[in-house]
Legacy VTK file of the C-alpha trace (Angstrom):
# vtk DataFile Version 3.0
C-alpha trace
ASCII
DATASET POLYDATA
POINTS 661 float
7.418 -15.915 -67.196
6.664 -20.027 -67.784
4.533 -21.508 -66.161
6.349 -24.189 -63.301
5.415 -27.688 -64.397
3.452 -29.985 -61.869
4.273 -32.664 -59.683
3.452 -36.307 -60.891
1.284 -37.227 -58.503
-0.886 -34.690 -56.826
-3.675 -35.982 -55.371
-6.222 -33.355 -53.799
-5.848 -31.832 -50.050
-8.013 -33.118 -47.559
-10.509 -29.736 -46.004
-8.876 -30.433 -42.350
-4.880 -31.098 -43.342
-2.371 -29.334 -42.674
0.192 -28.124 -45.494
3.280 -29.567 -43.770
1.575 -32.689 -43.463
0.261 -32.491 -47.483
3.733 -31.141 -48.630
5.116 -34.498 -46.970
2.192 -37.051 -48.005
3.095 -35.050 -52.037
6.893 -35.961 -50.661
6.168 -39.708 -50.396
3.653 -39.695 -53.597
6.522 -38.254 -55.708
9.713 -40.353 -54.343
11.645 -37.624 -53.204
14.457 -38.498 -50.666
12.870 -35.603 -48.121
10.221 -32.598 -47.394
12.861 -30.495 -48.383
12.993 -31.196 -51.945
9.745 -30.022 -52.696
10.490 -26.193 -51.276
13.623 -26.271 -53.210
11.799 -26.610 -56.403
8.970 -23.743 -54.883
12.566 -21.124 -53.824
10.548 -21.162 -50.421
13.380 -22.747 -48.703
15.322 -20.120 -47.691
12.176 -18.778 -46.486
11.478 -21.751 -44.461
14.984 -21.730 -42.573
13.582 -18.700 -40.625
10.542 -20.542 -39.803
11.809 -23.900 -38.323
11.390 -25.428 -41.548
8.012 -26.057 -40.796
5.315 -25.451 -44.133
2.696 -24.951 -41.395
3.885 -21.197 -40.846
4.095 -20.076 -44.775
1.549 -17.499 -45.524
0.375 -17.444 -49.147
-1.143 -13.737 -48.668
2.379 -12.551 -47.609
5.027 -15.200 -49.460
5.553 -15.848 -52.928
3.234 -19.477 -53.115
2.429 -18.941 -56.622
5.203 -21.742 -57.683
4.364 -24.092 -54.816
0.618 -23.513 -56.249
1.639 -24.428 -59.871
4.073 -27.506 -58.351
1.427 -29.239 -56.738
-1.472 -27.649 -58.881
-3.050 -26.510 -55.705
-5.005 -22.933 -55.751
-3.102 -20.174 -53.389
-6.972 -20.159 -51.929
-6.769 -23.667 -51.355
-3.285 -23.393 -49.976
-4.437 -21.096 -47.728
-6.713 -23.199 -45.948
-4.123 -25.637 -45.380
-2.046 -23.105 -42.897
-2.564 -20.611 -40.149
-2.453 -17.918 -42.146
-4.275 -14.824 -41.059
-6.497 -12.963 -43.538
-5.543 -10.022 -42.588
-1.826 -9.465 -44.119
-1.106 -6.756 -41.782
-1.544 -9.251 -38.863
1.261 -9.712 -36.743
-0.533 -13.141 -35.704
-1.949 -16.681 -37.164
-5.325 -17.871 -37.717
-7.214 -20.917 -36.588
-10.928 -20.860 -37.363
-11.356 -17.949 -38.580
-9.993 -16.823 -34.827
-6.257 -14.978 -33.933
-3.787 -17.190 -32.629
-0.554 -16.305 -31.466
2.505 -18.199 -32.814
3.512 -20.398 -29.784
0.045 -21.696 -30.128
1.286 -24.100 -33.412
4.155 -26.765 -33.242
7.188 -25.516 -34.792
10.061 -27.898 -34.836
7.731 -31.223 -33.797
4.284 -32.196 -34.681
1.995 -34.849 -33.291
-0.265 -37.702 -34.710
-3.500 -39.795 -33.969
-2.069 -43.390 -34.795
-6.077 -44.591 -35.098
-6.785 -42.207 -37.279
-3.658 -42.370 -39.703
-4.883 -46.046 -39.917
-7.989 -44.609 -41.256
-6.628 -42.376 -43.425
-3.185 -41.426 -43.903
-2.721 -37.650 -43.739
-2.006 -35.171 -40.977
-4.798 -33.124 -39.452
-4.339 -29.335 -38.725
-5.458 -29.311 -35.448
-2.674 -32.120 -34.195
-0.235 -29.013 -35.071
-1.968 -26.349 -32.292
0.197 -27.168 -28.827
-3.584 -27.024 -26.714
-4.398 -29.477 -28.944
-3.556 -32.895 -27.411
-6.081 -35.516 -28.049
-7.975 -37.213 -30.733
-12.020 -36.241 -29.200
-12.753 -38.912 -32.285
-10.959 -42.080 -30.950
-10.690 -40.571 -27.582
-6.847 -40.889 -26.837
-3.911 -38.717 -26.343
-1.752 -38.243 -29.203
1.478 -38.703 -29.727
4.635 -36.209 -29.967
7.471 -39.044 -29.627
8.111 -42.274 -31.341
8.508 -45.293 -28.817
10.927 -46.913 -30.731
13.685 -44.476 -31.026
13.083 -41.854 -28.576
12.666 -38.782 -30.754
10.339 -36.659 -31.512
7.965 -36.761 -34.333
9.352 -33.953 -36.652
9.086 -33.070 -40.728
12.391 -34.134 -41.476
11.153 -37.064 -43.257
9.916 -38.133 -46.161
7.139 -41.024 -45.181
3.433 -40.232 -43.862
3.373 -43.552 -41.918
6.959 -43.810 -40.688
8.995 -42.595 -38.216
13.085 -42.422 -39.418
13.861 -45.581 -37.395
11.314 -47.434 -39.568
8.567 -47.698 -36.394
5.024 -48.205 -38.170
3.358 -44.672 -36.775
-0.178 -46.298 -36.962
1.028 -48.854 -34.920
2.016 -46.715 -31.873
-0.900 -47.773 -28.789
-1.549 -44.603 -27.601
-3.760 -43.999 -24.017
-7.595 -44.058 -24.023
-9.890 -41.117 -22.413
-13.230 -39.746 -21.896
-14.349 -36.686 -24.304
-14.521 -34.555 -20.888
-11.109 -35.217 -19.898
-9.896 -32.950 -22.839
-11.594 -29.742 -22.183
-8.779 -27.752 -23.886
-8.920 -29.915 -27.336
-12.938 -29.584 -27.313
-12.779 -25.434 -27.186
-10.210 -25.426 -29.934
-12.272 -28.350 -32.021
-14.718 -27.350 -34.597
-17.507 -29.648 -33.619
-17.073 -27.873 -29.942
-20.475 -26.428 -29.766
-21.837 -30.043 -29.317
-19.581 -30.427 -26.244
-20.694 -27.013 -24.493
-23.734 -28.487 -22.662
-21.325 -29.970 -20.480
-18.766 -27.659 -20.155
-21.456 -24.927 -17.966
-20.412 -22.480 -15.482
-16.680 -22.295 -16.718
-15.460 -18.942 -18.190
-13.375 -20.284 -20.096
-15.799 -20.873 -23.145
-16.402 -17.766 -23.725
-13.056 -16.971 -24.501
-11.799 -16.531 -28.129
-8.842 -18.942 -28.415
-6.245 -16.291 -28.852
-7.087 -15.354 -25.105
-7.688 -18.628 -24.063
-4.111 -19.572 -24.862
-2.651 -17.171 -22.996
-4.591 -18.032 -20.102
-3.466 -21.501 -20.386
-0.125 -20.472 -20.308
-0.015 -18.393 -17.826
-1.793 -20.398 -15.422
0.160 -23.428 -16.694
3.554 -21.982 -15.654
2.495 -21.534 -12.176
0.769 -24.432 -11.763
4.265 -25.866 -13.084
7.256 -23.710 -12.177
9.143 -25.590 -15.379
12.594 -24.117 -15.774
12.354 -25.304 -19.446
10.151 -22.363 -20.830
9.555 -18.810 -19.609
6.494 -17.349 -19.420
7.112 -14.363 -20.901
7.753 -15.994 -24.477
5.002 -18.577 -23.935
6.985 -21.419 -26.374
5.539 -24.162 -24.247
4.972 -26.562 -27.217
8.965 -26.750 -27.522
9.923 -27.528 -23.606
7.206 -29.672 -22.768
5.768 -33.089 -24.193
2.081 -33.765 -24.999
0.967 -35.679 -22.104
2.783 -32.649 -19.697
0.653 -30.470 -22.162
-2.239 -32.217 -21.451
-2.119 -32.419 -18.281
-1.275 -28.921 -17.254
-4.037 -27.690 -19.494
-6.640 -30.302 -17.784
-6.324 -28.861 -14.238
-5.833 -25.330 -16.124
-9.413 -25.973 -17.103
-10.112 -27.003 -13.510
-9.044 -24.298 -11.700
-11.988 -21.902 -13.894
-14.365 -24.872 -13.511
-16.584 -24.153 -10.813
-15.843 -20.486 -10.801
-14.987 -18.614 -8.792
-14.759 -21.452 -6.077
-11.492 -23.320 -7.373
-9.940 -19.993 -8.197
-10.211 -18.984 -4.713
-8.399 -22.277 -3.740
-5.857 -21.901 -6.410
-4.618 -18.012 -5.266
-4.911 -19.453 -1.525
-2.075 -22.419 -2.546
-0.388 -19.426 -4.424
0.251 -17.288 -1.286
0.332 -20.319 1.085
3.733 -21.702 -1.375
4.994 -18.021 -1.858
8.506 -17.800 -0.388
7.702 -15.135 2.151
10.390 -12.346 3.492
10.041 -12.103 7.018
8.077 -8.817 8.149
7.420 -8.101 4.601
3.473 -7.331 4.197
3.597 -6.499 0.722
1.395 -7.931 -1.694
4.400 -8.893 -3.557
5.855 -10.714 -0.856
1.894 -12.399 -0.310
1.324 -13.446 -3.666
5.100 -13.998 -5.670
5.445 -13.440 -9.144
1.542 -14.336 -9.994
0.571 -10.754 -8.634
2.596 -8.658 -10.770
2.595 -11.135 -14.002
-1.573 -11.713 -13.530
-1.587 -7.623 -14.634
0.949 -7.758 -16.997
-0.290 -10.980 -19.335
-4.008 -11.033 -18.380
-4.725 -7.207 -18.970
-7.399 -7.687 -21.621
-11.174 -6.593 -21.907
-11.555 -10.194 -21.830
-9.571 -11.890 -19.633
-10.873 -8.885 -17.101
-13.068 -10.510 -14.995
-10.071 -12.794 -13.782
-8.689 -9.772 -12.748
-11.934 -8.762 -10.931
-11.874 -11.754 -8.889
-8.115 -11.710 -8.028
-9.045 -8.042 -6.196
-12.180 -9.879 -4.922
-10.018 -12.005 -3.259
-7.830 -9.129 -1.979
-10.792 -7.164 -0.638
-12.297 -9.980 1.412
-9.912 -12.758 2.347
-6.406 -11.481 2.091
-5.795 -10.166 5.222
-3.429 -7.109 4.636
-0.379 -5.631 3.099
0.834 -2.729 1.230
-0.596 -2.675 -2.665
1.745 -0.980 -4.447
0.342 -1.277 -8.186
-2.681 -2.455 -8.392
-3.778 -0.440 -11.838
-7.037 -2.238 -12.447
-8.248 -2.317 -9.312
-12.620 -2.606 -8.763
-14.707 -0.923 -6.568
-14.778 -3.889 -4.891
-11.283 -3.502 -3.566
-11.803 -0.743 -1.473
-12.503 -2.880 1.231
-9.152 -4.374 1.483
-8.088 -4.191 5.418
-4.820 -2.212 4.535
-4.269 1.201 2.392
-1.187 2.738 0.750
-0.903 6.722 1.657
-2.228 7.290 -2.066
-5.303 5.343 -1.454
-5.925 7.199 1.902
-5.560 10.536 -0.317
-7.657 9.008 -3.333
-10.838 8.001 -0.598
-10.563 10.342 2.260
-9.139 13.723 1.131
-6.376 12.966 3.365
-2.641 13.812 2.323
0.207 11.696 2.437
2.136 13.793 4.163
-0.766 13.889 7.076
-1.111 10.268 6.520
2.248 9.605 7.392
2.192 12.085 10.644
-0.777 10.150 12.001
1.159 7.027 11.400
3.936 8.071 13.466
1.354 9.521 15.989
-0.482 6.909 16.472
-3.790 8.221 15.531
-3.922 6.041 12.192
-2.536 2.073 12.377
-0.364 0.680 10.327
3.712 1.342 9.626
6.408 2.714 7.447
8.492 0.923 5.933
11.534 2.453 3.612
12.332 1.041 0.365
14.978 2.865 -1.415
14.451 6.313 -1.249
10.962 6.098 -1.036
8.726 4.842 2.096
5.758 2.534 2.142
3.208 4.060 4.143
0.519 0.799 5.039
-2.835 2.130 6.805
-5.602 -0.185 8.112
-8.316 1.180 6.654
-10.802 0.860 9.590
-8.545 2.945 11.530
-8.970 5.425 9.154
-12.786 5.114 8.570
-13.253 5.622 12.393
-11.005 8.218 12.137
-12.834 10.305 9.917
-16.279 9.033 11.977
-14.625 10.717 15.195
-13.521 14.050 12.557
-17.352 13.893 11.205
-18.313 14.385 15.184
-16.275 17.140 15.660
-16.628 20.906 16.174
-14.559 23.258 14.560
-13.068 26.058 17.044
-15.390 28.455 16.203
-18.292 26.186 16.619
-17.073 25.328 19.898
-16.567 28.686 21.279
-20.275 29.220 19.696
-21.963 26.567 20.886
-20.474 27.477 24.803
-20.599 31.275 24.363
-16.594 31.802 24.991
-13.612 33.545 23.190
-11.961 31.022 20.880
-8.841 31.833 22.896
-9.997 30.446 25.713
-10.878 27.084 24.554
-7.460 26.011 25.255
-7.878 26.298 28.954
-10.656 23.858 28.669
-8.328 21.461 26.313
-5.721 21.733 28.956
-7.843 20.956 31.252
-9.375 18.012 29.558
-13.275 19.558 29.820
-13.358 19.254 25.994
-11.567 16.808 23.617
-9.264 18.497 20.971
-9.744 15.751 18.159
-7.246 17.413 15.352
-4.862 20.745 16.195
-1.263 21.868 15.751
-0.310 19.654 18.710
-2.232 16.630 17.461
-1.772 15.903 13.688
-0.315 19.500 12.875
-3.686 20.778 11.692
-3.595 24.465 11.546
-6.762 24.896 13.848
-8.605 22.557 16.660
-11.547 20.454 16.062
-13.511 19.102 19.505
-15.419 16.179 20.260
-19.190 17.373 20.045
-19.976 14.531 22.284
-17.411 16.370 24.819
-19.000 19.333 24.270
-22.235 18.647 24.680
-21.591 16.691 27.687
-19.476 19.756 29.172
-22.135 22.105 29.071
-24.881 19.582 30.331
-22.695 18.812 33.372
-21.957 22.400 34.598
-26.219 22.968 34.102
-26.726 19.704 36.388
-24.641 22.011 38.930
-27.497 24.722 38.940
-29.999 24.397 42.054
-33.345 24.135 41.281
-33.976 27.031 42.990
-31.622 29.103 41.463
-34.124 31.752 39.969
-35.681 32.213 43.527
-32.355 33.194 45.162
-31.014 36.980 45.858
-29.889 38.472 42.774
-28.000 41.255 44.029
-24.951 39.708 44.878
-25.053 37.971 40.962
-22.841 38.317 38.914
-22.310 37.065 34.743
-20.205 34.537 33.452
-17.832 37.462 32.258
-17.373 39.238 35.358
-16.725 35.486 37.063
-13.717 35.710 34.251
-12.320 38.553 35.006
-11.805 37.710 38.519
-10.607 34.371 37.759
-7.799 36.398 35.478
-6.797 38.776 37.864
-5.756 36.269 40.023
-3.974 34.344 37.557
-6.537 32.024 37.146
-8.977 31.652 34.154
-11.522 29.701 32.385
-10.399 26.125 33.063
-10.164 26.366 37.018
-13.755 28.433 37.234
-14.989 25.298 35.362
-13.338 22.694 37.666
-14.924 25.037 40.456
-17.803 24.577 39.387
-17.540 20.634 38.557
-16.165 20.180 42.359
-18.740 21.948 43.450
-16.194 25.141 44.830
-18.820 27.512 43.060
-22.587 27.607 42.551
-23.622 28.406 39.052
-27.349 30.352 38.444
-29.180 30.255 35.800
-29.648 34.160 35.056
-32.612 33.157 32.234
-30.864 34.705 29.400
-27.808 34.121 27.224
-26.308 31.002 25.819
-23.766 28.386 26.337
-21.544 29.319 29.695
-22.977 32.675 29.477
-26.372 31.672 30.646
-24.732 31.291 33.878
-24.496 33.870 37.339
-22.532 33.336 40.125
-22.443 34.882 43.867
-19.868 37.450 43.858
-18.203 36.573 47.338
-17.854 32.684 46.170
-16.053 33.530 42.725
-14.055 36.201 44.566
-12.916 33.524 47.833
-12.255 30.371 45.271
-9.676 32.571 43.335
-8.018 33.916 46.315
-7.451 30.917 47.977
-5.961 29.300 44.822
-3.911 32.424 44.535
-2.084 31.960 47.480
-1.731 28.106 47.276
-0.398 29.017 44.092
2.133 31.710 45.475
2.890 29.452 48.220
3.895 26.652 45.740
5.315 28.313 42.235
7.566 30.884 41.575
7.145 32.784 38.410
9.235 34.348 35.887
9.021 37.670 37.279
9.791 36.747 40.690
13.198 34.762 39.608
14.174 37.147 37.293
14.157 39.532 40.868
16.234 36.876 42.995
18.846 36.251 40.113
19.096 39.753 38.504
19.478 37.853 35.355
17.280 38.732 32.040
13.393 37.432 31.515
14.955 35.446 28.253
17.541 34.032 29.881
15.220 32.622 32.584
12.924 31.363 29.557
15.942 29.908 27.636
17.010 27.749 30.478
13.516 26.443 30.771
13.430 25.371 27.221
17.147 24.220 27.587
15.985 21.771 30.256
17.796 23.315 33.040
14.552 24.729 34.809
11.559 22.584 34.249
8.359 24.886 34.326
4.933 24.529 33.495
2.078 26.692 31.585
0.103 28.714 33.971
-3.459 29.562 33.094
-2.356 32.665 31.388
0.055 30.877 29.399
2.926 32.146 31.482
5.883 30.463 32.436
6.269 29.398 35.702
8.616 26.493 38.156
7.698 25.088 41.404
9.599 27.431 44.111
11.558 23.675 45.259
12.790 23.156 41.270
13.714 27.031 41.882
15.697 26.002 44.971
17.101 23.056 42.756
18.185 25.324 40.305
19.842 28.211 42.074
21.560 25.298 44.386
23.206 23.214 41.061
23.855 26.388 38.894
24.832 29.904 38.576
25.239 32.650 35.918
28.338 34.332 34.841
26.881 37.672 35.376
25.744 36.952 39.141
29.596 35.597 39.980
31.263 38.486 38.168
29.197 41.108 39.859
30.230 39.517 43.313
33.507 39.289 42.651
33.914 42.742 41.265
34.905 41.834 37.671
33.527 42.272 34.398
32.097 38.897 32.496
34.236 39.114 29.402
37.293 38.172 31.523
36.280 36.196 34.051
34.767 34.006 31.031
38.415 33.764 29.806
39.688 32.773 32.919
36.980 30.179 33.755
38.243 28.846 30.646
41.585 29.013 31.583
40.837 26.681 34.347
38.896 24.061 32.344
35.367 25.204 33.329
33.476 25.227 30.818
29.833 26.706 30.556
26.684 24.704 30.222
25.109 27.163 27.651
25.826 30.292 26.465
26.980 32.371 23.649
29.989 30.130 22.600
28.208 26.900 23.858
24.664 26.918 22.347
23.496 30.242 21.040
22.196 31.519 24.599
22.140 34.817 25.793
24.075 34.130 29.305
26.193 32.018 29.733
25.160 29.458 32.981
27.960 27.216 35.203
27.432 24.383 37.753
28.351 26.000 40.266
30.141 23.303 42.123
32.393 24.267 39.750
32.467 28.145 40.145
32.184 27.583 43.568
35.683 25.074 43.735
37.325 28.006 41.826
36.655 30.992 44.005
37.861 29.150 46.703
41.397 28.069 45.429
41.852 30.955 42.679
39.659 34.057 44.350
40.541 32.677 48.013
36.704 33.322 49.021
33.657 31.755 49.214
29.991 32.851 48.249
26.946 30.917 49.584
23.814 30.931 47.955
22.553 33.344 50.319
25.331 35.390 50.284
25.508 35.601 46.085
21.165 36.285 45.717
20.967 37.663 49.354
18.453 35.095 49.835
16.966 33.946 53.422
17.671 30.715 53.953
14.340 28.819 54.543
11.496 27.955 52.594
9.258 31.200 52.876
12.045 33.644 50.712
9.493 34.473 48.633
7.361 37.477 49.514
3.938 37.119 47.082
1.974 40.352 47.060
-1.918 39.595 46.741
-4.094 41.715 45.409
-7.655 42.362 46.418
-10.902 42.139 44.237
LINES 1 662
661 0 1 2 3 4 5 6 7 8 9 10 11 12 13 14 15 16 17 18 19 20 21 22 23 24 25 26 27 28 29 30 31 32 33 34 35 36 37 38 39 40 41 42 43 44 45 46 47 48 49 50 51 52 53 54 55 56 57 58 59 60 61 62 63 64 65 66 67 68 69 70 71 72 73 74 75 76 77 78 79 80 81 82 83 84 85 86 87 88 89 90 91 92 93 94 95 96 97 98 99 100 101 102 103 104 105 106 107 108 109 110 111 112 113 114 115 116 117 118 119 120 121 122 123 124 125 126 127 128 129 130 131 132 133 134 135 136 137 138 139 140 141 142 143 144 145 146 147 148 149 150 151 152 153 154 155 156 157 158 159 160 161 162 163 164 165 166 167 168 169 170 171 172 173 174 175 176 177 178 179 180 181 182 183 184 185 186 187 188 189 190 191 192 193 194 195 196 197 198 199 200 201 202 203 204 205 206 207 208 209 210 211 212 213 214 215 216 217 218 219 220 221 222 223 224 225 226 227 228 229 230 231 232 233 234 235 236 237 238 239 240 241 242 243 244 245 246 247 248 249 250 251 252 253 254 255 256 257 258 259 260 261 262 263 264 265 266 267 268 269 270 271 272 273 274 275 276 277 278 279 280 281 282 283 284 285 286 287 288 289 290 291 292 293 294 295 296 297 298 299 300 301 302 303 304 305 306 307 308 309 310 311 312 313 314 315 316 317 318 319 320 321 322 323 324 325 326 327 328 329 330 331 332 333 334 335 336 337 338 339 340 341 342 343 344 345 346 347 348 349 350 351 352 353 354 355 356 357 358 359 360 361 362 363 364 365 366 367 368 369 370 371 372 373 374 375 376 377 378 379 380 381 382 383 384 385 386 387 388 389 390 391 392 393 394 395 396 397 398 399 400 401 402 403 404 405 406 407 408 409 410 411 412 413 414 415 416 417 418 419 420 421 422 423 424 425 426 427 428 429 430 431 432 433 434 435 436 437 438 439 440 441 442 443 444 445 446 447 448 449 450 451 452 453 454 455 456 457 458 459 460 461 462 463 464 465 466 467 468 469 470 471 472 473 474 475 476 477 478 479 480 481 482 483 484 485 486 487 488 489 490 491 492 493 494 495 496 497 498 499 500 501 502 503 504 505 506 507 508 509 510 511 512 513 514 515 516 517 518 519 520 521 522 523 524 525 526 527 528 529 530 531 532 533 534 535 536 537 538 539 540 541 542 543 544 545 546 547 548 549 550 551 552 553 554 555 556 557 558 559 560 561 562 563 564 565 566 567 568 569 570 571 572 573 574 575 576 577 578 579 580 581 582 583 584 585 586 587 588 589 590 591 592 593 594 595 596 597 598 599 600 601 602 603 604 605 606 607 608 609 610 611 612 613 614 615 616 617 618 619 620 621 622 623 624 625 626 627 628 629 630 631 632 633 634 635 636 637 638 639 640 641 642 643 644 645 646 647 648 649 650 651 652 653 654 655 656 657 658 659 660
């Protein structure tokens, strides 16, 4: 193969050009017509077309420069200090000082000039072609991107060093004057930065290669800016914006790390103060904008970290809530943000989501749900949370309880029902398969029943004593139990002894007479005021289930006796008997079986309130206005109350049977 034959004129590359700028001063030396000429005659055109026609972005390590060399008789080492290129051909990025650069970091279609210095010495410097490069730190000015005369940019589609394609003089553009400190940016990508440093303290930014540095820039650049021309995801800000908007940007860029972390702080506080906010949306998201999602997504580096760090500073200690939905880098420090997602409350506490969300709707934990597609937010003030697991720290389990006051664990829920002791966590709480108490309920249980004990309990006659357990028994007997021989014993209604042995409530005697006369009496106030299961199941001739379904049905309201047995107030009895009535007990009076008189009811548009056919029950159950309308205009007979349960009619029907002890 034959050697190419040289240029004419080729006079030697200055150490700090740039090879678009020595391709067009060899352009001008020669007399070609344009640029373009010379990478025809070096086949790198057609290579060039893909690259904005711009020499800068050749790579000699990775194109075939050898003609171009032998053209201009220029080493490919040589040539390779004129461009970006990276020494490492396998790098998908550009060099700059023997530091990566990404691509958007050098001019493509435009370049820029220093018109003092081309007055100096005609040629184009490398660093004018880097877009955070935007002033001359020599003659301390901006430089330029745009010829005054015409309009246009500065571009390579020319073929003068000193003129612009209108004719304009480009040393003769007045360009604006500055102070070396008002271009940060150009000083940390400037070789003779080091000498600048000194004044550039406590800003992070210097320690930043410039690959990361860029990206920085340009990230904090578009939000500073919001500029529709350039997205931030492909970071070509050298092509939307001009120099000066460069310059500018990257100045209070610069500021915003200056002083750190003080004018960062300020910076994410105008950030969530300009954030367009949906209403009764809490999310970080909704806090912060797009910055919170796109700091995690551009800045996730080893380097750019500690930007990171601060941002969930800032979240821990001066944002003042929402839900954080993926924050991936999180620091320690962030654990003391005021709110929690359910995950975090699982990740800290041990607690599951599932629980998490139960407490929510319980109250026990604050914060909300809030549905978002198919999935829910679950947001959880974290100091709620904390005290929660302070109060669970504090707490007895059930058989600690029942050890600590010497009772059955069984009969702890007399004491919860009560309210002697405070259930904490249980099945009826937070849906915790057992019961954790209060110690500090505990503990002040069992020191106010001994406060009860006379001082000179020891002294008294012991033979009418009895224990704790024998005071129980009683208490059961006459359907009493553990919770009303307590509240005895708080109101005073019974003495407790101190027998000198035993622990908890076993420790304690009482007379026999006074346990036995306390029970009876609330025996037959309790007689006298409830009727129980047993006794209505009597009076109606009806099933114990059925009686039990209606209560659960709503039809009967009841209560929990201290046996756990179901029993209503004899007046809701009355109420019940007087507004309804079972099939069975109108089919027995009106000699007829059920299964017809069911069919005939229906035949008649009465309809049962529950029942079989109606909600699953056993026995079916009428108003009996109804029933009783029908018997008297179908049957042609009427059936009181009294005549249908063979009830007396006044308030003493009932006939309790006490038992002595």
């Amino acid at each position: 193969m034959s050697k190419c034959r040289s240029l004419l004129m080729t006079p030697k590359p200055f150490d700090d050009e740039s090879l678009a700028g020595y391709i067009l001063r060899l352009t001008e030396a020669n007399f070609y017509e344009k640029i373009s000429d010379i990478y025809l005659l070096s086949n790198l055109w057609e290579i060039l077309k893909g690259r904005s026609k711009n020499g800068n972005l050749l790579n000699p390590l990775n194109d075939n420069m050898q003609k171009l060399s032998e053209l201009i008789n220029c080493s490919l080492d040589d040539l390779v200090e004129l461009t970006f290129a990276s020494n490492d051909t396998n790098s998908p990025f550009f060099q700059y000082r023997n530091q990566p650069i990404p691509r958007q970091a050098i001019h493509t279609t435009k370049t820029k000039i220093c018109p003092k210095c081309l007055a100096e010495t005609a040629y184009y410097r490398k660093a004018w072609d880097l877009v955070p490069v935007s002033a001359c730190l020599k003659h301390q000015t901006i430089l330029i991107d745009r010829c005054p005369k015409c309009g246009m940019e500065l571009s390579w589609s020319r073929s003068k060093v000193l003129e612009c394609l209108c004719g304009q003089l480009l040393s003769e553009i007045p360009s604006k004057d500055i102070t070396i400190m008002e271009s940060p940016i150009s000083i940390l990508f400037s070789k003779s930065s080091k000498k600048y440093l000194g004044q550039m303290h406590q800003n992070p930014l210097i320690n930043l290669n410039l690959f990361d540095l860029f990206e920085v820039l340009v990230f904090f650049s578009w939000f500073l800016s919001k500029n529709e021309k350039w997205k931030l995801r492909n970071k070509y800000i050298g092509k939307s914006l001009s120099n000066q908007e460069i310059h500018q940007l990257f100045s209070n860029v610069y500021k915003i790390f200056s002083n750190w972390p003080i004018n960062f702080i300020k910076f994410v506080d105008d950030i969530q103060e300009s954030a367009l906010k949906l209403e009764d949306d809490s999310s970080i998201e909704n806090s912060f904008g797009y910055f919170y999602t796109a700091l995690y997504k551009h800045l996730d580096t080893e380097n750019t970290k500690f930007i990171i760090d601060e941002f969930d500073e800032y979240l821990a200690n001066r944002w003042d809530g929402g839900y954080i939905a993926i924050l991936r880098k999180a620091s320690s420090k962030s654990l003391n943000k005021k709110y929690l997602s359910a995950s975090d409350v699982w990740k800290l506490y041990g607690i599951p989501v599932e629980t998490v969300k139960k407490y929510v709707n319980k109250g026990i934990f604050k914060g909300f749900i809030k549905k978002r597609g198919n999935t829910s937010l679950i947001l959880v003030e974290k100091i709620s949370v904390e005290k929660y697991k302070q109060r669970i720290e504090d707490t007895f389990s059930t058989k600690e309880t029942s050890k600590f006051l010497d009772v059955f664990d069984r009969r702890l829920h007399e004491l919860r029902k009560y309210e002697f002791i405070k259930a904490i966590r249980g099945p009826k709480i937070d849906g915790y398969h057992s019961y954790r108490y209060s110690k500090e309920s505990v503990y002040e249980l069992l020191e106010e029943i001994l406060k009860k004990v006379p001082s000179n309990a020891l002294y008294l006659n012991k033979n009418n004593l009895i224990t704790f357990r024998i005071a129980l028994k009683i208490a059961g007997n006459l359907k009493s139990g553990l919770g009303q021989l307590v509240k005895g014993i708080l109101e005073n209604d019974i003495k407790p002894m101190r027998l000198g042995k035993g622990e908890g409530l076993n420790q304690l005697g009482f007379l026999r007479d006074e346990v036995r006369n306390y029970f009876l009496k609330l025996s037959t106030e309790e007689d006298n005021k409830y009727a129980t299961i047993r006794e209505m199941v009597k009076i109606t001739g009806v099933k114990r289930e059925n009686i039990a379904d209606w209560m659960k049905k709503g039809f009967l309201v009841y209560e929990v006796g201290e046996t756990n047995e179901f029993k209503s107030t004899k007046q809701e009895f009355k109420r019940f008997l007087k507004t309804y009535v079972p099939l069975s007990v109108v089919a027995k009076q009106l000699n007829t079986n059920s299964k017809s008189l069911y069919q005939k009811l229906l035949n008649n548009n009465i309809v049962a309130l529950s029942g079989p056919r109606v909600d699953g029950g056993n026995q079916y159950l009428y108003l009996k206005e109804e029933i009783d309308n029908y018997i008297v205009q179908v049957e042609g007979t009427e059936l009181t109350i009294r005549k249908m349960y063979n009830l007396v009619n006044n308030d003493n029907y009932f006939d309790p049977i006490k038992q002595e002890y």
